[in-house]
C-alpha positions as CSV (number, residue, x, y, z in Angstrom):
1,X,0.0,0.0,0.0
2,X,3.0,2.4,0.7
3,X,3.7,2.1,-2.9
4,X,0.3,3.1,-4.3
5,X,0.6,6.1,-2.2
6,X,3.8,6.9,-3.5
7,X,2.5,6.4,-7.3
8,X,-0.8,8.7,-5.8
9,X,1.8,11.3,-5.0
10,X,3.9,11.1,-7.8
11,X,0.3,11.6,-10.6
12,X,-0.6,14.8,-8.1
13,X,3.3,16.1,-8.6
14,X,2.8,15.2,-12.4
15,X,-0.3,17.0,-12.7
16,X,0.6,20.1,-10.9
17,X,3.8,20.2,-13.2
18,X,1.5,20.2,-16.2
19,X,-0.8,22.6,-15.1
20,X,2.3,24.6,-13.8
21,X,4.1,24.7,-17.7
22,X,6.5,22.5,-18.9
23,X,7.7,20.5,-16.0
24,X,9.9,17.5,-16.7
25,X,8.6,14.1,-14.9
26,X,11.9,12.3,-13.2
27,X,9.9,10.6,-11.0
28,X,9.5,6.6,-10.6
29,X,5.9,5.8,-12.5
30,X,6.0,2.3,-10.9
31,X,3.2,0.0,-11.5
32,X,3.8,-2.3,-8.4
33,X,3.8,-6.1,-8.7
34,X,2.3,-6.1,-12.1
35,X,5.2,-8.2,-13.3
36,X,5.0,-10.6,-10.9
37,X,2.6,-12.8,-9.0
38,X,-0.7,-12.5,-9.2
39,X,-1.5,-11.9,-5.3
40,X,-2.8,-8.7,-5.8
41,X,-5.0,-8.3,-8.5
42,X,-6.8,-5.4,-6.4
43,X,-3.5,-3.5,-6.0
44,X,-3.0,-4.1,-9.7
45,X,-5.5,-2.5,-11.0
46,X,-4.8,0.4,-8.5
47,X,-1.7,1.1,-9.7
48,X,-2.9,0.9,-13.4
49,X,-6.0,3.5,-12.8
50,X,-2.9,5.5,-11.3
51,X,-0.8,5.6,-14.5
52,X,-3.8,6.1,-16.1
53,X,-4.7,9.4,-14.0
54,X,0.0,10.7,-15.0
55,X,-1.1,10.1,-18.5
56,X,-4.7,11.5,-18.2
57,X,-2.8,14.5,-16.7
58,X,-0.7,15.1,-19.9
59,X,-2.8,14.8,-22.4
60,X,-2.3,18.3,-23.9
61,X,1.2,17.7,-24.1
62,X,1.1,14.3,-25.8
63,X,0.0,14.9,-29.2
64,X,2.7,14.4,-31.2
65,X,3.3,11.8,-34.1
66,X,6.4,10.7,-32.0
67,X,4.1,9.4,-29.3
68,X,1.3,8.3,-31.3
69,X,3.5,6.0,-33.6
70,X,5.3,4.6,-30.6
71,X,2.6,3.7,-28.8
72,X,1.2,2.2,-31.4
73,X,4.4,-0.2,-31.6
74,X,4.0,-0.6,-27.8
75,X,0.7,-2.0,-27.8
76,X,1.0,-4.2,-31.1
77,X,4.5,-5.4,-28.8
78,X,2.7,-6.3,-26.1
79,X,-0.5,-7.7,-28.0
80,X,2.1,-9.7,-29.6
81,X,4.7,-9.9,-26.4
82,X,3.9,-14.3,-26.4
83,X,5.2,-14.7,-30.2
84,X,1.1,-14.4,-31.5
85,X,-1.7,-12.4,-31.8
86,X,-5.3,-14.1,-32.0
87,X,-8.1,-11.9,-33.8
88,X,-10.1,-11.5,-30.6
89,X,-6.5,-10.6,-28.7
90,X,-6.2,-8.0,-31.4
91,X,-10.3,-7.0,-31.3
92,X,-9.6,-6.6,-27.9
93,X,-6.4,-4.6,-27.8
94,X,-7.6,-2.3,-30.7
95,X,-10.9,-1.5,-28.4
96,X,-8.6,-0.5,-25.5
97,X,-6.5,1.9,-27.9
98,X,-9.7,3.3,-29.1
99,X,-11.2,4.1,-25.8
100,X,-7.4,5.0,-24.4
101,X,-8.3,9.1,-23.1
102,X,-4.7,9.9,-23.9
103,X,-5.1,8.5,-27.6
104,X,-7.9,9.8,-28.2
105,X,-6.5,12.8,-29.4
106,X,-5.3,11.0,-32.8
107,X,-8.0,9.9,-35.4
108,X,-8.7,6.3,-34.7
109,X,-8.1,5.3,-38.1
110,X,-4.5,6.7,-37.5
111,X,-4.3,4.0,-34.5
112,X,-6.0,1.1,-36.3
113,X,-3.4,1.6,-38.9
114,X,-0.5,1.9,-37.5
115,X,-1.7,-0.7,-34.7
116,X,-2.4,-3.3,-37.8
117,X,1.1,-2.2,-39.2
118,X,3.0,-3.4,-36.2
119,X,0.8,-6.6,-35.5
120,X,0.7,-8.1,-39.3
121,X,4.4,-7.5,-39.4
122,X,4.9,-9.4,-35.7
123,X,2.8,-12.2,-36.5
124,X,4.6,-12.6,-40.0
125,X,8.3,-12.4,-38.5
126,X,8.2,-11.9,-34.5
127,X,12.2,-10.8,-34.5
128,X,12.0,-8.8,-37.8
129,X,8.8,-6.8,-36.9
130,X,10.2,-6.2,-32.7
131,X,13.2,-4.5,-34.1
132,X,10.7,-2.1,-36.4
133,X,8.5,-1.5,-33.3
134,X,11.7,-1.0,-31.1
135,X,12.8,1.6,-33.9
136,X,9.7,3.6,-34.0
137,X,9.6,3.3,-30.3
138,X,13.0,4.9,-29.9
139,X,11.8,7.9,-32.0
140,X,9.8,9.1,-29.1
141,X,13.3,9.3,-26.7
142,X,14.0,12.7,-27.8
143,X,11.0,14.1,-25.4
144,X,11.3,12.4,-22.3
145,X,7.8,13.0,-21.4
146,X,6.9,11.4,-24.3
147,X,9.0,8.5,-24.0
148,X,8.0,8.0,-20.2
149,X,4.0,7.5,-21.7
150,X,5.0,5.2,-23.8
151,X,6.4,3.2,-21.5
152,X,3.0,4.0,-19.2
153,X,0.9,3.4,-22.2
154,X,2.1,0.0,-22.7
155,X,2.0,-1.1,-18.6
156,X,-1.9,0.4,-18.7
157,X,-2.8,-1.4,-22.0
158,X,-0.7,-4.7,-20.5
159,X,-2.9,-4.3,-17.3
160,X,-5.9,-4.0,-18.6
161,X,-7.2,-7.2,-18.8
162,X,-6.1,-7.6,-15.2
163,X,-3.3,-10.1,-15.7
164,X,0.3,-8.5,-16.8
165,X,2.7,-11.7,-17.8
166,X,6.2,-12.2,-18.1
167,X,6.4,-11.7,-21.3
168,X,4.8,-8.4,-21.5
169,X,7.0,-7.0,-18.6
170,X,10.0,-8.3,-20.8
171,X,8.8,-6.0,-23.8
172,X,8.4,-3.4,-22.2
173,X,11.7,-3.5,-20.5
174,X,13.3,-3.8,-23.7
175,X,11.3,-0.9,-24.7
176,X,12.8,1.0,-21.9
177,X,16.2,0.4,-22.8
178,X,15.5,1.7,-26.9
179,X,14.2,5.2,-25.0
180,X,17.3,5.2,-22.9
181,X,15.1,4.8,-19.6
182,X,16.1,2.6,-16.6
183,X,13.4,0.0,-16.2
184,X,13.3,0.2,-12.7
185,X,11.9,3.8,-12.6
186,X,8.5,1.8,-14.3
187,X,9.2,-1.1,-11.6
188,X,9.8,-3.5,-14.1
């Protein structure tokens, strides 16, 4: 519980820096024991609704084509994080993206298709289409508010469906390292 009151803090210090200009966030946006056991579920989903709340928070300032192409690659990544995507998977994921607040400042049709980019071309060649996602995911490190909601976008879509596996927190700690972030700020 200490932690979720530290991540509580840290979305109120986020918030008040985007309502207060362009403040930079250095703080850990951890999402608790999402990669790991599944003993708290409640916490969990806690922890997501808080990331949810830092990204809610910068919406006005993530609107660029940076952000919106790598997260994008982040979802169809962790859609795809278990080397395949089934079409429910991706119905799922794709309804997620669409009803994503932060995301919905880009034309859905923008998402589907770069979402559908990424996914056809992991399913086709899982190594070939990761290092294309990991290239257009490293685009966004040059704003490292961007490149910290990627990274948050990807844990919130990964929580979602209330169980976060391995193999999603591996993606997204690889993700971290192509934006030059330490994956233990994210708790990962």
């Amino acid at each position: 519980m200490a932690l979720f009151d530290r991540l509580k803090d840290q979305a109120k210090n986020l918030q008040q820096q985007a309502q207060g200009g362009r403040g930079t966030t250095t703080g850990g946006h951890g999402h608790g024991g999402a990669s790991g056991g599944g003993s708290r579920g409640g916490s969990r989903a806690q922890l997501v609704g808080v990331l949810k709340t830092q990204l809610g928070s910068l919406k006005t300032e993530l609107k660029s084509g940076a952000y919106r192409d790598a997260s994008m690659a982040m979802c169809a990544l962790v859609a795809a994080a278990d080397g395949h995507v089934d079409p429910a998977e991706q119905q799922q994921m794709e309804s997620l993206i669409l009803s994503n607040d932060v995301l919905q400042n880009f034309p859905p049709e923008q998402l589907r298709t770069r979402f559908h980019k990424h996914v056809s071309q992991l399913t086709r060649d899982f190594q070939q289409g990761k290092a294309e996602a990991m290239q257009e995911i490293a685009k966004a490190a040059k704003k490292p508010t961007e490149a910290r909601a990627v990274i948050q976008t990807g844990i919130v879509i990964a929580g979602a469906d209330g169980h976060f596996s391995q193999a999603e927190a591996t993606v997204l700690r690889e993700a971290c390292a192509a934006l030059g972030l330490s994956p233990a700020e994210f708790q990962l």
